[in-house]
N, C-alpha and C positions, 0 to 999 in steps of 0.2 A: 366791261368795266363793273357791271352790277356785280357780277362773285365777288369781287375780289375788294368795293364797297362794303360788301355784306360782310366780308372773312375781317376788315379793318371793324369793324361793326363789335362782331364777338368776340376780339382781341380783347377792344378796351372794356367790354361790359363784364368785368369779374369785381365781382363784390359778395365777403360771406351773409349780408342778409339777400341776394339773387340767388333763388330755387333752382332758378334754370331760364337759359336762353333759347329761344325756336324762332324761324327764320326759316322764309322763304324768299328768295332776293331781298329786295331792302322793306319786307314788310316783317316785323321784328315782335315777339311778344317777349317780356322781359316778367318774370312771373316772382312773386314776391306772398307772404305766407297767409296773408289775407287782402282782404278788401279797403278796410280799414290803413292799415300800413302802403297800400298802393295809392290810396286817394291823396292823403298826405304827404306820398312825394311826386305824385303827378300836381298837385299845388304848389310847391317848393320850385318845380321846374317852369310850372306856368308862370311865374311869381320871376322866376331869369330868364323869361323869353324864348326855353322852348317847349316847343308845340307837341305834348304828347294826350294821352287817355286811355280808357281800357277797352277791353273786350265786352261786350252787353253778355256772351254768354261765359264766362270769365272774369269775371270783374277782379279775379287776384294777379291781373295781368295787367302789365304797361303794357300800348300798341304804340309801337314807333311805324310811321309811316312816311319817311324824308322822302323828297321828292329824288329824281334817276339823278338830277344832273347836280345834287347835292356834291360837295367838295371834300378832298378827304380833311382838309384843314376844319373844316363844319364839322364833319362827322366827331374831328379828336375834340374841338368844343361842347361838341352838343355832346358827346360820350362824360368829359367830365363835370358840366353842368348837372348831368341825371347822378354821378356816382356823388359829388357832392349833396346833393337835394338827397340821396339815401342817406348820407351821415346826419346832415341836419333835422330830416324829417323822418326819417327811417326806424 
């Protein structure tokens, strides 16, 4: 169930300020053009209630780390919570 978590994962995460997605099951870096613009909507997102942060050696990356038994109904919320929080904060 985790691939196919994952493959719902990087369906919904398309957005033209995301660099690029990387993923390994559900542990997700979602890379954005700096440090600066990634704090800002990892705040936006904390600010709605989901749980994300960055990489210490990366810091131009969200780390998404949902837990296995995450729902795919979760996943499409928490997906437009983060693409939201990139419009507003981004």
């Amino acid at each position: 169930k985790v691939s196919k978590k994952e493959a719902l994962f990087l369906q919904q995460l398309q957005h033209p300020k995301i660099s690029n997605v990387r993923s390994a099951g559900l542990i997700i870096a979602i890379e954005f053009a700096g440090f600066e613009q990634n704090k800002r909507i990892i705040d936006e997102c904390l600010r709605q209630g989901v749980i994300v942060d960055w990489f210490l050696f990366a810091p131009h990356c969200m780390r998404l780390a949902p837990p296995l038994t995450i729902s795919e109904e979760e996943i499409e919320k928490s997906c437009t919570v983060i693409l939201q929080s990139i419009e507003k904060a981004g």
